[in-house]
Biopython code that builds the backbone (N, CA, C, O; Angstrom):
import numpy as np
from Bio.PDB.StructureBuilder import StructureBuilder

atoms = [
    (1, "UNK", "N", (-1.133, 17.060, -28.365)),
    (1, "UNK", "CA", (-2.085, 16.319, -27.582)),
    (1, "UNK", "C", (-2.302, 14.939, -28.182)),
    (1, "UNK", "O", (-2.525, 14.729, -29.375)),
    (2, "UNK", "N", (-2.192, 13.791, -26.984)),
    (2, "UNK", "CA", (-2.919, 12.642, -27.605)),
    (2, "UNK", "C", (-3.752, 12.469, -27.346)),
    (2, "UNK", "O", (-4.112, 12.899, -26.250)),
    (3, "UNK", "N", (-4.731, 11.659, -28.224)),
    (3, "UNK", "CA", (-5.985, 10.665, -28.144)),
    (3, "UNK", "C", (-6.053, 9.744, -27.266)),
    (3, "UNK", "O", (-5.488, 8.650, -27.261)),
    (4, "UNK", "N", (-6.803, 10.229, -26.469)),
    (4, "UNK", "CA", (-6.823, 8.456, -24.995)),
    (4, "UNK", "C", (-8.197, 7.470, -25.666)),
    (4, "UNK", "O", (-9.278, 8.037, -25.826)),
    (5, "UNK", "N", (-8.087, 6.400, -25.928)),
    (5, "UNK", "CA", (-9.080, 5.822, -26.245)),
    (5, "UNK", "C", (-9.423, 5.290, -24.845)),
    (5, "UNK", "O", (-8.578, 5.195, -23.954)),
    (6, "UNK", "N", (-10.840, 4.915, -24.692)),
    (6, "UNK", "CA", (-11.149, 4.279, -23.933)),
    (6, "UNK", "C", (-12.371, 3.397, -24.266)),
    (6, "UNK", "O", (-13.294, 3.750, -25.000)),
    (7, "UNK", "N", (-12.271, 2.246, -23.658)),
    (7, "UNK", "CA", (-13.441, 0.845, -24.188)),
    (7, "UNK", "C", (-12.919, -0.157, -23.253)),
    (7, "UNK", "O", (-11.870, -0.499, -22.707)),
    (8, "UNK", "N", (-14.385, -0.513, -23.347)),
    (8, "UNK", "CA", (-14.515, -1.435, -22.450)),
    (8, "UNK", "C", (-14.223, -2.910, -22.596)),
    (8, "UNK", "O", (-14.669, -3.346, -23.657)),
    (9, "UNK", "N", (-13.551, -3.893, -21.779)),
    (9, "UNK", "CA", (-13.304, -4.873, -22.184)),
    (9, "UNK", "C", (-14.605, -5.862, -22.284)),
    (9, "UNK", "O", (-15.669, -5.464, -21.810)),
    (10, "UNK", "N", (-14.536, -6.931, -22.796)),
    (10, "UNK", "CA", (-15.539, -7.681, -22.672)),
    (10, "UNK", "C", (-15.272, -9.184, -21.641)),
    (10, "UNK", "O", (-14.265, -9.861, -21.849)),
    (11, "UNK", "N", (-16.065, -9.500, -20.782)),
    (11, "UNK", "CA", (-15.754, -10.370, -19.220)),
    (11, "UNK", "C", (-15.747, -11.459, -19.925)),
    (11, "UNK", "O", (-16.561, -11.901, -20.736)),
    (12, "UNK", "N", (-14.708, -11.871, -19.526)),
    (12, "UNK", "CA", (-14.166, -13.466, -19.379)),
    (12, "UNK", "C", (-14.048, -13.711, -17.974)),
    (12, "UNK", "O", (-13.472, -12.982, -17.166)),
    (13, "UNK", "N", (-14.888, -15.252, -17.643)),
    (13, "UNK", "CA", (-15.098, -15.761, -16.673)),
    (13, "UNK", "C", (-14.918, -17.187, -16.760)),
    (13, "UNK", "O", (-15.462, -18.010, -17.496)),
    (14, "UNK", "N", (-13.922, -17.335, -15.732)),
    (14, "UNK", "CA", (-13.436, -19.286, -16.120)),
    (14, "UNK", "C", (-14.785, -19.669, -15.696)),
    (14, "UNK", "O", (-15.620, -20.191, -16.436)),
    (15, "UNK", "N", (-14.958, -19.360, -14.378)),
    (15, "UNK", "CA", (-16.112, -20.178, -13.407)),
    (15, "UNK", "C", (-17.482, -19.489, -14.152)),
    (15, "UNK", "O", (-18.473, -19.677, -13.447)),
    (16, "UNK", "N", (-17.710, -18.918, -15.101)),
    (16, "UNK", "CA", (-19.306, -18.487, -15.395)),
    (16, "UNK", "C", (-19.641, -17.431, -14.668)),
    (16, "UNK", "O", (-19.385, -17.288, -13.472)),
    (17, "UNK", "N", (-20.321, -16.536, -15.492)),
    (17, "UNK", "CA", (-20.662, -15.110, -14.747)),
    (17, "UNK", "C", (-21.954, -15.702, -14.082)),
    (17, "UNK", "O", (-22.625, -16.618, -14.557)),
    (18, "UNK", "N", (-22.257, -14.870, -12.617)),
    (18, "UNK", "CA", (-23.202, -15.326, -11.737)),
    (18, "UNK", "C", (-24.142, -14.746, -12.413)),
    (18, "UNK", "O", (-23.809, -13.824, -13.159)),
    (19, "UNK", "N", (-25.515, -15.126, -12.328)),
    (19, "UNK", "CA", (-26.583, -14.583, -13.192)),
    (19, "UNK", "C", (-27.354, -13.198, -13.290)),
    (19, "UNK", "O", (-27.966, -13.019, -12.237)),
    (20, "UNK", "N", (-27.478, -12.499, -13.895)),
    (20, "UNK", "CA", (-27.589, -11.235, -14.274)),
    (20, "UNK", "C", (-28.698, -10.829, -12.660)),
    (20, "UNK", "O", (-28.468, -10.006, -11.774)),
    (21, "UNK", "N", (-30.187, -12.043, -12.858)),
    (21, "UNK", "CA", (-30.661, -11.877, -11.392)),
    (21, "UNK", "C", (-30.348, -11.565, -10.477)),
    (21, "UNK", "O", (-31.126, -10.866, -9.827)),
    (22, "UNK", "N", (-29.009, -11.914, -9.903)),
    (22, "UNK", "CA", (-28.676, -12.089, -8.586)),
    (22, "UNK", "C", (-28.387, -10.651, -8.481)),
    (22, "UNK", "O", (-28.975, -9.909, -7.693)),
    (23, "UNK", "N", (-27.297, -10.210, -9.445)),
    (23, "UNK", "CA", (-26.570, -8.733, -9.066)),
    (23, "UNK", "C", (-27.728, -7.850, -8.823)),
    (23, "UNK", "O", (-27.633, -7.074, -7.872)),
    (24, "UNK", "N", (-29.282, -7.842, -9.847)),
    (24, "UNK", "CA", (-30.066, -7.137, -10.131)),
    (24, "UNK", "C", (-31.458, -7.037, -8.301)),
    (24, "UNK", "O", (-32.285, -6.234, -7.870)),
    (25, "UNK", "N", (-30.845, -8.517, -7.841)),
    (25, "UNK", "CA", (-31.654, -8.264, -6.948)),
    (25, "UNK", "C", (-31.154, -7.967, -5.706)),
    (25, "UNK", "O", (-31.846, -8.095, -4.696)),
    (26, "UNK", "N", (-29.186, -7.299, -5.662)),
    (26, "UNK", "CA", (-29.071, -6.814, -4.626)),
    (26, "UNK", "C", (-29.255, -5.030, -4.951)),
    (26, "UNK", "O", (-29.895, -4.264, -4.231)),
    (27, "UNK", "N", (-28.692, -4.742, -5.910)),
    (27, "UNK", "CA", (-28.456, -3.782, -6.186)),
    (27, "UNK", "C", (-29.895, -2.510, -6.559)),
    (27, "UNK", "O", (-29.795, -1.285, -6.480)),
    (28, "UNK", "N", (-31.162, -3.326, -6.965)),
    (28, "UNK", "CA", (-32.245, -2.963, -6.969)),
    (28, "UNK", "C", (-33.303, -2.641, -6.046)),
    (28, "UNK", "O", (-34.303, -1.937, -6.189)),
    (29, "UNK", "N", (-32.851, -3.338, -5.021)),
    (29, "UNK", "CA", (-33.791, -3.423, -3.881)),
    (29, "UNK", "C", (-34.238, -2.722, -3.297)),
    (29, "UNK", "O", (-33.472, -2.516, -2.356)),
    (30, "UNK", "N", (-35.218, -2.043, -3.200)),
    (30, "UNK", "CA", (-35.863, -0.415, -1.991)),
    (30, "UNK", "C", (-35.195, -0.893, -1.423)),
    (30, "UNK", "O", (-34.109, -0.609, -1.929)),
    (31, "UNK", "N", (-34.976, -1.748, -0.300)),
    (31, "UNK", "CA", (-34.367, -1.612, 1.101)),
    (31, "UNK", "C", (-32.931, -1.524, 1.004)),
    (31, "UNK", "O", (-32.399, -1.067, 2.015)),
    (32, "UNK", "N", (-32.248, -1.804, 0.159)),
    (32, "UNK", "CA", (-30.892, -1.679, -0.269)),
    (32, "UNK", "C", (-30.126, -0.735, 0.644)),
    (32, "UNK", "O", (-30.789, 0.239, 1.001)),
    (33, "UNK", "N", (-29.154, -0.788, 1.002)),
    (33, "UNK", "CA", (-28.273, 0.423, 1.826)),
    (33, "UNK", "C", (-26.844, 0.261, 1.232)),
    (33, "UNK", "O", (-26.891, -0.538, 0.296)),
    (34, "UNK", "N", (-25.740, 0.684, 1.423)),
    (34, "UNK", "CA", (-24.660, 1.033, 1.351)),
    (34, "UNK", "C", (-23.789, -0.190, 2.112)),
    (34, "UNK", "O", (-22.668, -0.615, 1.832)),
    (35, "UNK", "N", (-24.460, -0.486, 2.882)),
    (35, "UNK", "CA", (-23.834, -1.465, 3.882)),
    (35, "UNK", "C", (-23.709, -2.815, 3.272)),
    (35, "UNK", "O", (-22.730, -3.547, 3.129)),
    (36, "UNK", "N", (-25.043, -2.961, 2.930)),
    (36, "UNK", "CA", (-25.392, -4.137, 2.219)),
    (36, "UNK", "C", (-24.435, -4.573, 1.183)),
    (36, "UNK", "O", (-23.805, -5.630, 1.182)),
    (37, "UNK", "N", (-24.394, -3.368, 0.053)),
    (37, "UNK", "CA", (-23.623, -3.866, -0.796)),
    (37, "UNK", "C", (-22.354, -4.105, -0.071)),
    (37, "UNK", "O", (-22.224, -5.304, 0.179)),
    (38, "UNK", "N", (-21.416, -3.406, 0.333)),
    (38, "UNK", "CA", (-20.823, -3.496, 0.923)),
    (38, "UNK", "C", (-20.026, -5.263, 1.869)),
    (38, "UNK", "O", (-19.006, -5.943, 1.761)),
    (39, "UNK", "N", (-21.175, -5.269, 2.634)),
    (39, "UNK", "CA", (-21.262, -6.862, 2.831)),
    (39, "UNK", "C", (-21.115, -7.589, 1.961)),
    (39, "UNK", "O", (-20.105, -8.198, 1.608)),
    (40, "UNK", "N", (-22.009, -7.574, 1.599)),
    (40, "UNK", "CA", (-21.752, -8.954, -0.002)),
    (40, "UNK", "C", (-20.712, -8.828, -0.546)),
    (40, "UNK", "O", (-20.094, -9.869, -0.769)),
    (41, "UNK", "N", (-19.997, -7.297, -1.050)),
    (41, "UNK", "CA", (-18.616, -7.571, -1.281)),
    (41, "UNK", "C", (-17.624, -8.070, -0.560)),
    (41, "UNK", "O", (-16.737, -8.735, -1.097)),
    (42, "UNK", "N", (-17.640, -7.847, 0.589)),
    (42, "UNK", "CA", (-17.286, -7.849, 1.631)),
    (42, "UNK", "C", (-17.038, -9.919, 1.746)),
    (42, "UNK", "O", (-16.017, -10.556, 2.007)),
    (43, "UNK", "N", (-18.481, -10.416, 1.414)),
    (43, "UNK", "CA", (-18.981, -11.697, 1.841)),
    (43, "UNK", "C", (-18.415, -13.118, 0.295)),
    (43, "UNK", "O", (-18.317, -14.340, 0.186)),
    (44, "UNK", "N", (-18.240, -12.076, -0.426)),
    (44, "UNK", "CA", (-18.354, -12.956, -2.155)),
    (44, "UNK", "C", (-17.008, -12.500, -2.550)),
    (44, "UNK", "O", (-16.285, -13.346, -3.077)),
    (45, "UNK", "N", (-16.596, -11.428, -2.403)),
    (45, "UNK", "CA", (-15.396, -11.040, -3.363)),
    (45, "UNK", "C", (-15.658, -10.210, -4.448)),
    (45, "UNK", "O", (-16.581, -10.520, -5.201)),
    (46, "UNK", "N", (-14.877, -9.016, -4.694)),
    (46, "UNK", "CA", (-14.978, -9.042, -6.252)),
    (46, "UNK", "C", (-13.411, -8.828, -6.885)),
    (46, "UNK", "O", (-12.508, -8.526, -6.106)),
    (47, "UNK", "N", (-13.124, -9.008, -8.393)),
    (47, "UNK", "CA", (-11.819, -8.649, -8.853)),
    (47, "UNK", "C", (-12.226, -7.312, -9.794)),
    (47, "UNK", "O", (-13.335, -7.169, -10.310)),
    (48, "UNK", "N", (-11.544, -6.731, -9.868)),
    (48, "UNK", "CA", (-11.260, -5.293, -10.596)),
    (48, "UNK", "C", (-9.981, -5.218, -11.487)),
    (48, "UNK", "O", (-8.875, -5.502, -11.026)),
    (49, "UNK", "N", (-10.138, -4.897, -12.544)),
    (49, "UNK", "CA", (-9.370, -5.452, -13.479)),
    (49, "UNK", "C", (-9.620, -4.070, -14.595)),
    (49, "UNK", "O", (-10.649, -3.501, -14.959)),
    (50, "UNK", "N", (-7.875, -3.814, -14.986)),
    (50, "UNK", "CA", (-7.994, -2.597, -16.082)),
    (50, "UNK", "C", (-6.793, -2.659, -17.042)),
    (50, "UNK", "O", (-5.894, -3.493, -17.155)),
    (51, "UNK", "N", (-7.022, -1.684, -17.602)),
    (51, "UNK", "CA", (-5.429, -1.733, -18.277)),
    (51, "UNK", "C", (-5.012, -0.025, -19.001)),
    (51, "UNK", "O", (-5.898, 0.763, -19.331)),
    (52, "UNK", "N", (-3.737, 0.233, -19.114)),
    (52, "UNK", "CA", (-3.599, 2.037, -19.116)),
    (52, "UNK", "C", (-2.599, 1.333, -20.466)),
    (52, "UNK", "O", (-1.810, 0.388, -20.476)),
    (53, "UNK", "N", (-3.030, 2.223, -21.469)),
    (53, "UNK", "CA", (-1.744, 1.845, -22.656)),
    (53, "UNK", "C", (-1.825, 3.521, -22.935)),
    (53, "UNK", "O", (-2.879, 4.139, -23.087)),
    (54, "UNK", "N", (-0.388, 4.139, -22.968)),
    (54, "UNK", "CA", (0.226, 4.851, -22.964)),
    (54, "UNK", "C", (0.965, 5.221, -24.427)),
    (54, "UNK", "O", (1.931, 4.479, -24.603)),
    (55, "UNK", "N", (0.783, 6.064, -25.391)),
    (55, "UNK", "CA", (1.562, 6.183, -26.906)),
    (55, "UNK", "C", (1.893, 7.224, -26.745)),
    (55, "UNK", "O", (2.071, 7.786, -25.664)),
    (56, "UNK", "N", (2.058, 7.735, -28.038)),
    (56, "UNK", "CA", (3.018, 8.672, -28.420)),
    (56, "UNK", "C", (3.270, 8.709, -30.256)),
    (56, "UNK", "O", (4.076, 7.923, -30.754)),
    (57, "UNK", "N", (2.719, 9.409, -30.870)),
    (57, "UNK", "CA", (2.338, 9.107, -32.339)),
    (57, "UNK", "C", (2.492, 7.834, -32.757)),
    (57, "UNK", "O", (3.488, 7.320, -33.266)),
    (58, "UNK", "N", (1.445, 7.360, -32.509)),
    (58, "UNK", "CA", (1.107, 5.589, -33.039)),
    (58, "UNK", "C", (1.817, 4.650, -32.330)),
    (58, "UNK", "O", (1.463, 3.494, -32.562)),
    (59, "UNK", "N", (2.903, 4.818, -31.366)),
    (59, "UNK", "CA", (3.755, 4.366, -30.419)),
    (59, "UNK", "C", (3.498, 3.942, -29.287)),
    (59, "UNK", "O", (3.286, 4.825, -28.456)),
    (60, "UNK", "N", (3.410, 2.441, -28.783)),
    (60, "UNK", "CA", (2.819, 2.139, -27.019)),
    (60, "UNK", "C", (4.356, 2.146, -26.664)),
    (60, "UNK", "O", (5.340, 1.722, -27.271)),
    (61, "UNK", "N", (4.180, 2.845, -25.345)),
    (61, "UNK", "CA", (5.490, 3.528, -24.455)),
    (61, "UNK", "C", (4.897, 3.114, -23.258)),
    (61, "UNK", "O", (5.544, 3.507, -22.287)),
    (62, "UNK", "N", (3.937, 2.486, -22.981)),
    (62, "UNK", "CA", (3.835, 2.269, -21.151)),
    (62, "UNK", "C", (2.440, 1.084, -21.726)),
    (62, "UNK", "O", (1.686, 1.163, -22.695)),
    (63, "UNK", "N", (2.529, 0.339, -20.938)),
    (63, "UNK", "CA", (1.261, -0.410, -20.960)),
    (63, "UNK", "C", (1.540, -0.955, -19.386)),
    (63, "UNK", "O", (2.573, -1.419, -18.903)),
    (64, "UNK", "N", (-0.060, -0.669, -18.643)),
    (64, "UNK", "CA", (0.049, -0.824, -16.828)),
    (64, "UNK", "C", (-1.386, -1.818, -17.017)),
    (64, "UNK", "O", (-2.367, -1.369, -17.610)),
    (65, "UNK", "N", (-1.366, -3.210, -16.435)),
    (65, "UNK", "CA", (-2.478, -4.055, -16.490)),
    (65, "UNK", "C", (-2.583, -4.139, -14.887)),
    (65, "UNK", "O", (-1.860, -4.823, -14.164)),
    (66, "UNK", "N", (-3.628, -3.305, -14.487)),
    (66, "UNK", "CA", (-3.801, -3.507, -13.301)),
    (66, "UNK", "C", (-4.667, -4.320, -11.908)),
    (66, "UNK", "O", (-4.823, -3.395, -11.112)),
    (67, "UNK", "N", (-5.183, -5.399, -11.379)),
    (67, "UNK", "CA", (-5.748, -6.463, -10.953)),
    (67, "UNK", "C", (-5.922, -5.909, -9.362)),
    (67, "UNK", "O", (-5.002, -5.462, -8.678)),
    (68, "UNK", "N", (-7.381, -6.058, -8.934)),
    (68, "UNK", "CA", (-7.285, -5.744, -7.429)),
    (68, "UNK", "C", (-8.615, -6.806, -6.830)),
    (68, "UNK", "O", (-9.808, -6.859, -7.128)),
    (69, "UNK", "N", (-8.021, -7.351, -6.151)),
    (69, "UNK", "CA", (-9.100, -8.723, -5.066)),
    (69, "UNK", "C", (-9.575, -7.457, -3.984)),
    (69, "UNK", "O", (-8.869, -6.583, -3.481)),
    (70, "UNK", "N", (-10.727, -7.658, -3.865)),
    (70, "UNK", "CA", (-11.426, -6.696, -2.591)),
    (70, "UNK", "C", (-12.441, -7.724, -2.013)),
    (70, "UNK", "O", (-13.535, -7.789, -2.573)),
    (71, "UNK", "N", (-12.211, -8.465, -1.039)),
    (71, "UNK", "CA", (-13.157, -9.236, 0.123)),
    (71, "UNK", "C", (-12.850, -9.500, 1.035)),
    (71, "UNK", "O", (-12.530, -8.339, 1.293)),
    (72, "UNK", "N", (-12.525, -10.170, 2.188)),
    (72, "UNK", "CA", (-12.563, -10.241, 3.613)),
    (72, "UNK", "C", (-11.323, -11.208, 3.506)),
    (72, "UNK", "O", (-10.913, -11.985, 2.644)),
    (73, "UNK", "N", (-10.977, -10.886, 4.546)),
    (73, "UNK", "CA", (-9.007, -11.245, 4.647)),
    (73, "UNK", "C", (-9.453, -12.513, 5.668)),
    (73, "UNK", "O", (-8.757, -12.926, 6.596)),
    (74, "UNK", "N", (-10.674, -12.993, 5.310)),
    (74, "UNK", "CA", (-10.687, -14.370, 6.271)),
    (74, "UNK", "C", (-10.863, -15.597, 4.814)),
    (74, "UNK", "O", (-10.901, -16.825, 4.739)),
    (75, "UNK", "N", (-10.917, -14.735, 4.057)),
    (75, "UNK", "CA", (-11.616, -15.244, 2.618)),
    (75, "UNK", "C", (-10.214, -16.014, 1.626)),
    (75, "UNK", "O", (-10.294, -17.155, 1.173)),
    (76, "UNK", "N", (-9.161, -15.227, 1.467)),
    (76, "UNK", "CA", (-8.069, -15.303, 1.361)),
    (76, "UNK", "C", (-6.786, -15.699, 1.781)),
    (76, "UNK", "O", (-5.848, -16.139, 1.117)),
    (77, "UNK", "N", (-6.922, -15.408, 3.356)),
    (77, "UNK", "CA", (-5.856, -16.363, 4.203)),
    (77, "UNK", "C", (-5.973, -17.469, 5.171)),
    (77, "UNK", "O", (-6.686, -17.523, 6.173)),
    (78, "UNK", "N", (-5.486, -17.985, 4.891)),
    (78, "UNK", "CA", (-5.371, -19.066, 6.061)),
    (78, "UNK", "C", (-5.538, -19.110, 7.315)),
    (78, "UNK", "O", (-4.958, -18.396, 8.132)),
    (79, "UNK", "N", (-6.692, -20.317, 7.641)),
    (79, "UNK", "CA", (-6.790, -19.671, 9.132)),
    (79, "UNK", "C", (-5.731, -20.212, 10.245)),
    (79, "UNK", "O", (-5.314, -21.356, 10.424)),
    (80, "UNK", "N", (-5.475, -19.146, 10.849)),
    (80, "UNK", "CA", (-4.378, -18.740, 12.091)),
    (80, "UNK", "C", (-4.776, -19.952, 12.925)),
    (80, "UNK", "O", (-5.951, -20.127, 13.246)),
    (81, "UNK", "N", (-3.675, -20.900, 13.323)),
    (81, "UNK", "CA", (-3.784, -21.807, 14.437)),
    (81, "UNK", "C", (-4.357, -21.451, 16.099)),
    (81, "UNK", "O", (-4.619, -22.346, 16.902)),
    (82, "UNK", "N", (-4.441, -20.449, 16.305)),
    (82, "UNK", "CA", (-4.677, -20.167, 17.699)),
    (82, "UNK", "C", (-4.075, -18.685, 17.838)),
    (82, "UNK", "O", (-4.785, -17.690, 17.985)),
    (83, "UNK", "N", (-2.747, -18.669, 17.777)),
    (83, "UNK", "CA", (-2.375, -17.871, 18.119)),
    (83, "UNK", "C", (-0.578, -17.495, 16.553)),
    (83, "UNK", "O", (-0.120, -18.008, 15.532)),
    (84, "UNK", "N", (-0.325, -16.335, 17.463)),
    (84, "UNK", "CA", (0.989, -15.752, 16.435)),
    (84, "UNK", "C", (2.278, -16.269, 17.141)),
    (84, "UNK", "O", (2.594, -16.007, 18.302)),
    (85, "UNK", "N", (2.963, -17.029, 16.278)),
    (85, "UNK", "CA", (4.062, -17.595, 16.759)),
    (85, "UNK", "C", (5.185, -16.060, 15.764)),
    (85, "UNK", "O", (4.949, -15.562, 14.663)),
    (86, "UNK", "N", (6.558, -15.681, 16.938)),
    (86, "UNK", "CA", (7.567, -15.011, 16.606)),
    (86, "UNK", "C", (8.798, -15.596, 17.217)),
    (86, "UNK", "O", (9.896, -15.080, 17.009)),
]
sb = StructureBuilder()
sb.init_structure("model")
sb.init_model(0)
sb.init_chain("A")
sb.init_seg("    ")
for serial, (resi, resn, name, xyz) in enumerate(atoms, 1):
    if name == "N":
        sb.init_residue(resn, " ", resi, " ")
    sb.init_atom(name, np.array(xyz, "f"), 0.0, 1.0, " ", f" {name:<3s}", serial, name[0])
structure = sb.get_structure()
């Protein structure tokens, strides 16, 4: 059997982490729903970011750094001239 370590990275942010407030006053809110958050992700973006290192007596044999954008595909692409040219 191996040892999986696990720990957490510590956030690096080019643009500055948004202020501890903001997250605290969606996520806190009595009226809060599922949706909500949702939206705002939905509305802001978020990135998700990990990494899997893989050994074998003291040995890295796989290392997987994995990156995922989750927000609105109007957010990210370009907007469409009118219509779909084929």
């Amino acid at each position: 059997m191996a040892a999986v370590h696990v720990r957490r990275r510590a956030r690096v942010s080019r643009r500055g982490a948004p202020p501890r407030a903001a997250a605290a006053r969606i996520l806190d809110g009595a009226d809060a729903t599922l949706l909500d958050l949702v939206d705002h992700v939905l509305t802001k973006g978020v990135v998700l970011e990990g990494a899997v290192l893989l050994g074998l007596a003291d040995v890295d044999l796989v290392y997987l750094r994995l990156h995922a954008l989750l927000c609105a595909a109007d957010r990210v692409l370009p907007p469409d001239g009118g219509g779909t040219a084929r």
